[in-house]
N, C-alpha and C positions, 0 to 999 in steps of 0.2 A: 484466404481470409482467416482471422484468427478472430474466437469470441472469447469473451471473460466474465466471469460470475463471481462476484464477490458476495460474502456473506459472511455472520458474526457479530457483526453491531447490536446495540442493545442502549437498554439508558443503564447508566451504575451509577454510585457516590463515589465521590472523587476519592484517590489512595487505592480503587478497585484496579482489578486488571480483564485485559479483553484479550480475545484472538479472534483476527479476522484471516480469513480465509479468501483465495483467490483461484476461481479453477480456469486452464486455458483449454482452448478444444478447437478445430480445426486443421489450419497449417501451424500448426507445434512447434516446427523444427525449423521454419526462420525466427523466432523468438533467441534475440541473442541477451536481452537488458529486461528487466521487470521491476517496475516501479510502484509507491504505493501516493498519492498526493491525496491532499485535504480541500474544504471547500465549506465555509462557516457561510449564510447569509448575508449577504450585502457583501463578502470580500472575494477576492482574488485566488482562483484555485492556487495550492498552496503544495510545493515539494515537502513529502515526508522522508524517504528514504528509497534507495533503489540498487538493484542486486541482480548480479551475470546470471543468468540461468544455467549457464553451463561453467559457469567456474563455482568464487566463493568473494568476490569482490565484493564491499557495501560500501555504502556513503549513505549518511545521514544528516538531517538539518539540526543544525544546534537547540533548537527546539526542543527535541527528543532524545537526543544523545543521551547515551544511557539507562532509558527509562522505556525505549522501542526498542524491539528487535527481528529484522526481516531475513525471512529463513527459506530454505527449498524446502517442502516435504516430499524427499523422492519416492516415499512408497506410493501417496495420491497423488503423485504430480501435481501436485499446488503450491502455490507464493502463498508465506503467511505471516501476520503482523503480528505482533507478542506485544501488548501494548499493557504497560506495566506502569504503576503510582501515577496513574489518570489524574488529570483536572480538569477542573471547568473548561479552560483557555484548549482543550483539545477535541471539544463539541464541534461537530462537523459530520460531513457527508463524505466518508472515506472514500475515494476512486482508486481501482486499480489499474495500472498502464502495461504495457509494453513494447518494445522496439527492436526491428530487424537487423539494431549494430549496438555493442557494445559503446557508451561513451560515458556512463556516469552521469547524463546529463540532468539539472534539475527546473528543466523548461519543460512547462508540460506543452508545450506545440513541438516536440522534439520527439515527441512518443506516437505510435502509429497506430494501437489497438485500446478503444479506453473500456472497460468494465460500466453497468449503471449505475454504480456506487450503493452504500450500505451505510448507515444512519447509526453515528454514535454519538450518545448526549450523556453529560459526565454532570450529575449534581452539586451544588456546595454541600 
């Protein structure tokens, strides 16, 4: 079993920037994909961006392109989110994923270990 702790969310004013953090623990080493998805009230959890653990491959939703960026930190072994010129429209309950095969994929029923999510709200 793999568990995930996400942490980092905060309220800011929009044009802020945040880093969220993702820590994994257990079985570690079938972790091949590590994803980050969103999840606003009333809507449909939502792909952010997702990343090889053991390579350097990403995919991002045009959403954020550009203005996110999902990284390894290999000295704490954590996924993390560089969440950069915020807006309102990216207020949400940030989940962390990840999957025992590489695919890129941006279905969150595709992913096999989910985090309990971390609470970012972006001001006008």
């Amino acid at each position: 079993q793999v568990q995930l702790v996400e942490s980092g969310g905060g309220l800011v004013q929009a044009g802020d920037s945040l880093r969220l953090s993702c820590a994994p623990s257990g079985r570690t080493f079938t972790i091949r994909a590590m994803a980050w998805f969103r999840q606003a009230p009333g809507e449909e959890r939502e792909f952010v961006a997702v990343r090889s653990w053991t390579g350097d491959s990403t995919f991002y939703a045009d959403s954020v392109k550009g203005r996110f960026t999902i990284s390894r930190d290999n000295a704490k072994n954590t996924l993390t989110l560089q969440m950069n010129s915020l807006k309102p429209e990216d207020t949400a309950v940030y989940y962390c994923a990840a999957r025992r095969s590489w695919s890129g994929s941006r279905s969150w029923d595709a992913y096999d270990y989910w985090g309990q999510g971390t609470q970012v709200s972006v001001s006008s």
